[in-house]
Structures are given as structure tokens and as C-alpha cells.
C-alpha positions in Angstrom: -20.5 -13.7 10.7 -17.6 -13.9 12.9 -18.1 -14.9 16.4 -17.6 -13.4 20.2 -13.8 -14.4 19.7 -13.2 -13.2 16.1 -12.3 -10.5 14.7 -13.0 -9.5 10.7 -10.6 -6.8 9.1 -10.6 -5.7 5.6 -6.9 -5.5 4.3 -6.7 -2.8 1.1 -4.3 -3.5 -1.6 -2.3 -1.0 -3.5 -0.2 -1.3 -6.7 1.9 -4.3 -7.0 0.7 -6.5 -4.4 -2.8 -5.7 -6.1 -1.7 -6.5 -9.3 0.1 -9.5 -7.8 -3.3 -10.8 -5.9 -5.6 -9.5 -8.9 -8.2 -7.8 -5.9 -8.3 -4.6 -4.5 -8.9 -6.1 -0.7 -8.9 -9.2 1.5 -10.8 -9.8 4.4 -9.2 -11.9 7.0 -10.4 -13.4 9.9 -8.4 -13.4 13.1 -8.5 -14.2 16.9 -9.7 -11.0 19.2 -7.1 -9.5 20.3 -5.0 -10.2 17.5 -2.0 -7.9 16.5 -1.0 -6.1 13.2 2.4 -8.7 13.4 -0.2 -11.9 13.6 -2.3 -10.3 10.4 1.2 -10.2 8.2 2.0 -13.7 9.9 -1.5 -14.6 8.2 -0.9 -12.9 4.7 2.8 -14.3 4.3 1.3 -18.4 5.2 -1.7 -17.8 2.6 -0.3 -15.7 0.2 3.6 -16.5 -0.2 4.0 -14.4 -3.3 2.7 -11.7 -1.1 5.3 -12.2 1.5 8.1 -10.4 -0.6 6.5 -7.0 -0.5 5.8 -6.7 3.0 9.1 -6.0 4.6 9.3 -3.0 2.5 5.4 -1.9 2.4 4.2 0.3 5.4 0.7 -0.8 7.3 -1.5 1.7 8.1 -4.8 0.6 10.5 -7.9 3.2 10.0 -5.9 5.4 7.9 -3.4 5.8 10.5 0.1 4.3 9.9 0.7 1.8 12.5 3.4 -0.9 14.1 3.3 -4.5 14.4 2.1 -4.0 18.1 -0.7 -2.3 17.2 -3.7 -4.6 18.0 -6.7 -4.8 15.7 -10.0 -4.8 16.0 -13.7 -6.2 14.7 -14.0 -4.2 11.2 -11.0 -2.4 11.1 -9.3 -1.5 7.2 -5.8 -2.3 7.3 -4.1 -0.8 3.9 -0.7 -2.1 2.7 0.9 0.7 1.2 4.0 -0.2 -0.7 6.9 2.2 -1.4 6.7 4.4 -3.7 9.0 5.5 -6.0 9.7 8.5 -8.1 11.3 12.6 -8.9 
């Protein structure tokens, strides 16, 4: 239960930071009013070996792709989507 100042999102993992973490999604736990750039602050300080594919990976916030501004709220899915590659 997260409380009148909290927020709770859900943060979905795709391909190799999944395999990396070995789980499909995180939940993370943030101030209200938080912004997207304070969740990838978060991931980088608790998961390092995460940190390397986020400057390439694109964040998308309710299946909407978003920008570090973007402010989050209680219960929102944030995926990860890493590039992807291919022809």
C-alpha cells in the first residue's frame, strides 16, 4: 500500500534487460509527482547492470512513448523497450 505521497508504477521489461534482470516487470515506488527522468534515476542506483541499456532503450508510459518530463502517476505501466534490430 503506498501512501497519500507515493506513487506505485509497474515498469515492463523486454528482451535483454529482461534476460539481464531474470523478471518480466518491476514495481517501483516513487514520490507523487515524480518524473519519468527520477524513475531511470531509480533503476540505474538499484540496478547498475541495467543502467547500460537505458540510454539506448525508448520509455513508453501507458503504451504511449514518452520523455523524461513526462510525470507519472499512481499505477501507471512504464515499458522499457530496447532497440531493436534487424532486415
Amino acid at each position: 500500500m503506498t501512501s497519500e505521497n507515493e506513487i506505485k508504477v509497474t515498469v515492463r521489461l523486454f528482451a535483454a534487460p529482461r534476460e539481464f534482470l531474470g523478471k518480466s516487470e518491476i514495481e517501483v515506488t516513487l514520490s507523487h509527482g515524480a518524473r519519468l527522468s527520477e524513475l531511470i534515476e531509480r533503476l540505474s542506483a538499484e540496478y547498475p547492470g541495467l543502467a547500460k541499456y537505458l540510454p539506448y532503450s525508448k520509455l513508453a508510459v501507458n503504451h504511449a512513448l514518452a520523455s523524461p518530463e513526462t510525470a507519472l502517476n499512481d499505477r501507471d505501466e512504464v515499458a522499457l523497450l530496447p532497440p531493436v534490430g534487424g532486415g
